[in-house]
KEMIVO-825100 format. One record per residue (C-alpha): residue number from 1; residue in three letters; z, x, y. Coordinates in nm, 2 decimals, always signed. Layout:
N
  resi  resn       w       u       v
   NUM   ALA       Z       X       Y
...
end
This chain:
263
  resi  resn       w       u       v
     1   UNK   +2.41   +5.45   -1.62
     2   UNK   +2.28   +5.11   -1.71
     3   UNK   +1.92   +5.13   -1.85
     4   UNK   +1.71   +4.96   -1.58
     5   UNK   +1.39   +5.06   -1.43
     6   UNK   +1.47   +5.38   -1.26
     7   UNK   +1.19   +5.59   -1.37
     8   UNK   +0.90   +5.30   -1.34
     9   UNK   +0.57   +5.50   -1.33
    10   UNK   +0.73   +5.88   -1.40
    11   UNK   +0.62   +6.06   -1.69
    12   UNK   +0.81   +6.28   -1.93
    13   UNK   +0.77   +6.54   -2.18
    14   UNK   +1.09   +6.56   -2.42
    15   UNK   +1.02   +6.85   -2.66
    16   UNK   +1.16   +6.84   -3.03
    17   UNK   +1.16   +6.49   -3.01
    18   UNK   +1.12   +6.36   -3.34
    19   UNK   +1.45   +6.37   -3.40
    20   UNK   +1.84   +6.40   -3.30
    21   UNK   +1.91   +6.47   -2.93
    22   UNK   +1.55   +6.49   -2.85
    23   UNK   +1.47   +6.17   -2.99
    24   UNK   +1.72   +5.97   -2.83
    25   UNK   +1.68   +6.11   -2.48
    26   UNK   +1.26   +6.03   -2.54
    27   UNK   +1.38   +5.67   -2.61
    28   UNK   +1.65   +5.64   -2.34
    29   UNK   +1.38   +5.78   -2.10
    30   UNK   +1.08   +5.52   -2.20
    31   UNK   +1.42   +5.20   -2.14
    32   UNK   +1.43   +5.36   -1.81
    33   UNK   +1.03   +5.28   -1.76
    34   UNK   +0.89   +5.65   -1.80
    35   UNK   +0.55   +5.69   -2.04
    36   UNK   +0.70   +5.98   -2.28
    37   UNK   +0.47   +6.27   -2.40
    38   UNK   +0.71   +6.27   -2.76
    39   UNK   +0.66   +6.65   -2.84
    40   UNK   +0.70   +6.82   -3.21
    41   UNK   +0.67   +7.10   -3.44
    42   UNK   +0.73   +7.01   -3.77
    43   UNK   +0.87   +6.67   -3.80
    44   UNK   +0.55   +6.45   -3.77
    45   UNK   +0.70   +6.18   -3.91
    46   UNK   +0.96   +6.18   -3.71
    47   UNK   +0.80   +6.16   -3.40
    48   UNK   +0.55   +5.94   -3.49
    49   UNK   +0.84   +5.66   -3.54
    50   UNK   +0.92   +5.75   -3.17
    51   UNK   +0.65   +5.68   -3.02
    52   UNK   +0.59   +5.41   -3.23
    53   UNK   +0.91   +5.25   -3.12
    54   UNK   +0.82   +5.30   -2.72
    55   UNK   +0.50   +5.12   -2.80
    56   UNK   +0.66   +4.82   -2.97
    57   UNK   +0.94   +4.78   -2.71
    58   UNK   +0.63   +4.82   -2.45
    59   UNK   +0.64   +5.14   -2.36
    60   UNK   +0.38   +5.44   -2.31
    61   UNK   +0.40   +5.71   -2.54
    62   UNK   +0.17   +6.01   -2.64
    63   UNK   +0.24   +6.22   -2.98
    64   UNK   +0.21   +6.58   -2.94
    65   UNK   +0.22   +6.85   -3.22
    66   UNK   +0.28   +7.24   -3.08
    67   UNK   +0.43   +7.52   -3.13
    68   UNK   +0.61   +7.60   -2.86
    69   UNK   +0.64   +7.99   -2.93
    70   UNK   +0.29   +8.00   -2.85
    71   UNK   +0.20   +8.02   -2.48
    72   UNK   -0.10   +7.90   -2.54
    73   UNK   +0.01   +7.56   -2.74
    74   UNK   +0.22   +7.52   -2.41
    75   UNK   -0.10   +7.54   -2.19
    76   UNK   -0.20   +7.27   -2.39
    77   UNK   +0.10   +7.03   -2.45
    78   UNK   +0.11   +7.00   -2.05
    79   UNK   -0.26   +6.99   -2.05
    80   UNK   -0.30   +6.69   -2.27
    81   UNK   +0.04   +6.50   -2.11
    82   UNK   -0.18   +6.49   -1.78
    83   UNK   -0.47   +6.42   -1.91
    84   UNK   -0.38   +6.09   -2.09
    85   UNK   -0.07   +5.99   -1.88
    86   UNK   -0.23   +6.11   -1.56
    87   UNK   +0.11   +6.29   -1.44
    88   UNK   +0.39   +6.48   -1.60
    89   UNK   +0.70   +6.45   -1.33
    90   UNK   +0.96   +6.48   -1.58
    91   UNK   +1.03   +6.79   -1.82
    92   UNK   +1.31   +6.79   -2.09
    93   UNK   +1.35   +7.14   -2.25
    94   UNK   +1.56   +7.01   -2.61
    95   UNK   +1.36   +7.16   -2.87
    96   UNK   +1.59   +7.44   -3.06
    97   UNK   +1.70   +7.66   -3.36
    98   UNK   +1.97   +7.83   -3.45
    99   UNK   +1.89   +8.12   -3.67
   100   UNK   +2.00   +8.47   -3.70
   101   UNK   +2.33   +8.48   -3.87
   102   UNK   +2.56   +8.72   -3.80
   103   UNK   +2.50   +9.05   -3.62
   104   UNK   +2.59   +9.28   -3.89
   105   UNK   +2.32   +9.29   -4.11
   106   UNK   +2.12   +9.03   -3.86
   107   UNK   +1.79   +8.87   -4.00
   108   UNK   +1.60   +8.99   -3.71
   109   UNK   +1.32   +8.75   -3.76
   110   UNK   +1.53   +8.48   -3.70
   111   UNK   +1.67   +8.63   -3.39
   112   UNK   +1.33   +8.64   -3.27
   113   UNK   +1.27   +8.29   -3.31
   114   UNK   +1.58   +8.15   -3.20
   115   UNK   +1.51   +8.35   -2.87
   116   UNK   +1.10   +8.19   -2.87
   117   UNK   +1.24   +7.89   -2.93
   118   UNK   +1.51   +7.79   -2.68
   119   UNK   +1.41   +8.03   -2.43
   120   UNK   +1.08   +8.18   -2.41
   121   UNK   +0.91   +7.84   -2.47
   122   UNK   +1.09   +7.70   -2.20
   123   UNK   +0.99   +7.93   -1.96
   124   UNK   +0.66   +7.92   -2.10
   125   UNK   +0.59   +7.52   -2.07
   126   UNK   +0.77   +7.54   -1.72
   127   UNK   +0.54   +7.75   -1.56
   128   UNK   +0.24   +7.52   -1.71
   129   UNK   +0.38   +7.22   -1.58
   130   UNK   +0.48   +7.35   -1.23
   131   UNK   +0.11   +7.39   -1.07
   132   UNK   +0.08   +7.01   -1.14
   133   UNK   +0.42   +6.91   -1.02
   134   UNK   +0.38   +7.11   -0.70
   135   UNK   +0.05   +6.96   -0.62
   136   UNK   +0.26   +6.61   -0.63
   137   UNK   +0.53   +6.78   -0.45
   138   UNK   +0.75   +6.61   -0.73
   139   UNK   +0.96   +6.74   -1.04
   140   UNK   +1.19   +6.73   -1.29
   141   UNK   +1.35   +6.97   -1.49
   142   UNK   +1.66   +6.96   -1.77
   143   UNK   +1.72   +7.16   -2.02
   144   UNK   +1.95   +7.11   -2.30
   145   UNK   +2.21   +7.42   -2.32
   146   UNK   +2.58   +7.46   -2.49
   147   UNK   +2.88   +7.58   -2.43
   148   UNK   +2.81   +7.92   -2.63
   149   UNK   +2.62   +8.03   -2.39
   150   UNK   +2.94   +8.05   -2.15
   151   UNK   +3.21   +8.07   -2.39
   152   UNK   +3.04   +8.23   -2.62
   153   UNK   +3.04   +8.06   -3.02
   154   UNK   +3.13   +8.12   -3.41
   155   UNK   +3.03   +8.37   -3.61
   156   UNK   +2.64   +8.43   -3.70
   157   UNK   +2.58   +8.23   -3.34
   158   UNK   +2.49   +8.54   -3.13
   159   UNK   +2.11   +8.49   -3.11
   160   UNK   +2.19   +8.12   -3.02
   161   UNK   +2.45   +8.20   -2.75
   162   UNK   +2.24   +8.47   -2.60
   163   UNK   +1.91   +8.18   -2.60
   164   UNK   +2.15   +7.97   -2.45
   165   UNK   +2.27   +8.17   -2.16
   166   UNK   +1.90   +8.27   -2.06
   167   UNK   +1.85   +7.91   -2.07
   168   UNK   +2.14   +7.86   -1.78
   169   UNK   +2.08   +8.15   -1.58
   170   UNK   +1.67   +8.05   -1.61
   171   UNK   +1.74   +7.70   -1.45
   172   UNK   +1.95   +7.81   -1.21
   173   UNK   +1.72   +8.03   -1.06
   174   UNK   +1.43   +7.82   -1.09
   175   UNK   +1.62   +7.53   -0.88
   176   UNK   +1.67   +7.79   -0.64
   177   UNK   +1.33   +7.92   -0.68
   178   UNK   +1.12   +7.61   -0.65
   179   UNK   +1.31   +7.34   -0.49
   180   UNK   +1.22   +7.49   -0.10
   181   UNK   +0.90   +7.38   -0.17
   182   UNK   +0.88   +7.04   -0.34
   183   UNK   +1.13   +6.76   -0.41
   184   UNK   +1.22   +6.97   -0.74
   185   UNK   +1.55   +6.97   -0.93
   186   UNK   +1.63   +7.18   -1.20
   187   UNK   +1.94   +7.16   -1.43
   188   UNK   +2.10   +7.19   -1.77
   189   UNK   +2.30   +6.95   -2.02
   190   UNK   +2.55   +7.11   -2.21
   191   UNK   +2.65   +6.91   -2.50
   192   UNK   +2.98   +6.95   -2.68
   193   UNK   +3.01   +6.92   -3.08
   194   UNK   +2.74   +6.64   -3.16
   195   UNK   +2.66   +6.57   -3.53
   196   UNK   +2.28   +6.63   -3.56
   197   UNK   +2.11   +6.85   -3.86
   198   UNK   +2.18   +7.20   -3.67
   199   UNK   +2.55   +7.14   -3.61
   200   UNK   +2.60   +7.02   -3.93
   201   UNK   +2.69   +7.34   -4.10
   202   UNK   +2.94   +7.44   -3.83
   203   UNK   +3.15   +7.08   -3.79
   204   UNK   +3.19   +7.11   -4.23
   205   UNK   +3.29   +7.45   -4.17
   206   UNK   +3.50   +7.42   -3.87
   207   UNK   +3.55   +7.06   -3.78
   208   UNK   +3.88   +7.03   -3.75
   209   UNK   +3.90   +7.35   -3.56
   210   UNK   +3.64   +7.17   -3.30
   211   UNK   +3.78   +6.89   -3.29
   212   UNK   +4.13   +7.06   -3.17
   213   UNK   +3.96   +7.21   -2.88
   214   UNK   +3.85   +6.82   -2.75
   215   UNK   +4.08   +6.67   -2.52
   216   UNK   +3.89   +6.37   -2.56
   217   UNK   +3.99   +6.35   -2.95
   218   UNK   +3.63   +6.30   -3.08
   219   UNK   +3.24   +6.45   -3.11
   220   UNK   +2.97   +6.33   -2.87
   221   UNK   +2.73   +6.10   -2.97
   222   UNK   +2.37   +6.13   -2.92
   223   UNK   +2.39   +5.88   -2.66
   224   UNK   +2.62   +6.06   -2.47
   225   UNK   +2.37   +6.38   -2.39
   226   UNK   +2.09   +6.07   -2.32
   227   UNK   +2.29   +5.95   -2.09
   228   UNK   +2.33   +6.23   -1.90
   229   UNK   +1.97   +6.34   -1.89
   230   UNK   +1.84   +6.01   -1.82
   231   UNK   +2.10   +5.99   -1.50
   232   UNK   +1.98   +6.40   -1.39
   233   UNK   +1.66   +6.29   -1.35
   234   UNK   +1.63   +5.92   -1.23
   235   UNK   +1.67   +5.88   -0.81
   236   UNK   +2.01   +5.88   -0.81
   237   UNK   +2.08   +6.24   -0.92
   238   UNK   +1.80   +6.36   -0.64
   239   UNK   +2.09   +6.58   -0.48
   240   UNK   +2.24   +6.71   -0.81
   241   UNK   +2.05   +7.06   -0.82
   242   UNK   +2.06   +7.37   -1.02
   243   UNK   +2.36   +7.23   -1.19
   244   UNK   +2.51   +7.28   -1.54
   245   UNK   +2.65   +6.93   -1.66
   246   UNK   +2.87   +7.00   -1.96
   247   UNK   +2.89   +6.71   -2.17
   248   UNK   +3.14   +6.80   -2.43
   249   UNK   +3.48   +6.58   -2.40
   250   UNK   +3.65   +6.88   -2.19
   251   UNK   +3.57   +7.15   -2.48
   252   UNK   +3.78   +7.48   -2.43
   253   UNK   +3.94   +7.67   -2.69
   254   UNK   +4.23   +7.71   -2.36
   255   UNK   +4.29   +7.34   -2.48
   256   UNK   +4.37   +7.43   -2.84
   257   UNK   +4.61   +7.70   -2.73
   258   UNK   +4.81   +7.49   -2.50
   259   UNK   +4.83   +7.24   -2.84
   260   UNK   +4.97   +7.56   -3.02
   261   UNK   +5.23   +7.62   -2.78
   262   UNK   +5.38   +7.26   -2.73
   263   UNK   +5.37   +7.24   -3.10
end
């Protein structure tokens, strides 16, 4: 989709946006005319480069620091968004963590926070931003999922996978859940092997391995999961509804056998 003007006067909230995927959808959102709420955690500095760039192209941007594990830093994040933008129409669920390892011997502490993280926080900061949308009969909701959480992924990525599929089955429901009553969508990106920090490990370990299962031949780019969020929530994606957009080159480990066998 060529950045225009498509989300003129929306707002968004990308969260873990300081960096990676998260800070390339908040920019592709604020070339598209949204003001972005640029959410973080940790990476201050980070984010504050974000919404120091919105500003400097022209843009509208509000930094917000939370932990999103915390229903109560939730409350908030959505309570300050409206409160300086005026509106929060647009909500990006990216912020994640894969911790855990593998199941034997499992660091259960890190399986609880992968699980706070991508899931629980989501539906956490969700239902704090849905009272507002309703009342403007207007919403937008992606979430950022993966391909584990159909396929299922590597070793030590079972608290991830299981985040993940909550994620999908989560937005699913809510599209069917809210979208009677409002001009709501609700759907999920699914990016393929992208090089940011938290794949990092897994495409040294295994990256020709991934790379095998591409039809495509290469790795996403950050770009490419913009792209596709930016496109799921502008006007022209207004009948695309409680979807799961996987945007992974044609991943499938089916791919890699078929290779095998013709070789």
């Amino acid at each position: 989709m060529t950045p225009g003007k498509n989300l003129e006067g929306k707002v968004a909230l990308v969260t873990g946006a300081g960096r990676g995927i998260g800070r390339t959808i908040a920019l592709r959102l604020a070339r598209e005319g949204a003001a972005v709420a640029v959410h973080y955690r940790a990476s201050e500095e980070g984010a504050r480069a974000v919404a120091e760039e919105i500003h400097s192209a022209g843009g509208r941007a509000l930094l917000l620091q939370a932990d999103l594990r915390d229903p109560a830093h939730c409350k908030r994040v959505v309570t300050d968004t409206e409160g300086e933008l005026k509106r929060l129409d647009i909500l990006v669920h990216n912020a994640g963590v894969a911790r855990g390892g593998p199941i034997m011997g499992a660091d259960f502490e890190g399986i609880r926070e992968t699980l706070e993280t991508n899931l629980h926080a989501a539906l956490h900061l969700t239902a704090a931003a849905v009272p507002g949308m309703s009342r403007r009969r207007h919403g937008r909701v992606v979430a950022i999922g993966s391909p584990v959480g159909t396929h299922g992924g590597l070793q030590g990525q079972c608290a991830y996978a299981a985040s993940k599929a909550g994620l999908a089955g989560f937005i699913k429901t809510l599209a069917n859940e809210l979208s009677p009553r409002m001009d709501f969508t609700a759907n999920l990106v699914s990016p393929g092997v992208v090089p940011t920090d938290m794949s990092a490990f897994g495409i040294e370990s295994f990256g020709e391995q991934l790379r095998a299962a591409i039809p495509l031949g290469r790795f996403g780019t950050l770009e490419d999961v913009a792209e596709a969020v930016a496109f799921l929530v502008s006007p022209h994606a207004a009948y695309i509804n409680g979807q799961e957009l996987g945007v992974d080159g044609g991943y499938s480990l089916k791919y890699v056998n078929r290779r095998r066998a013709q070789d």
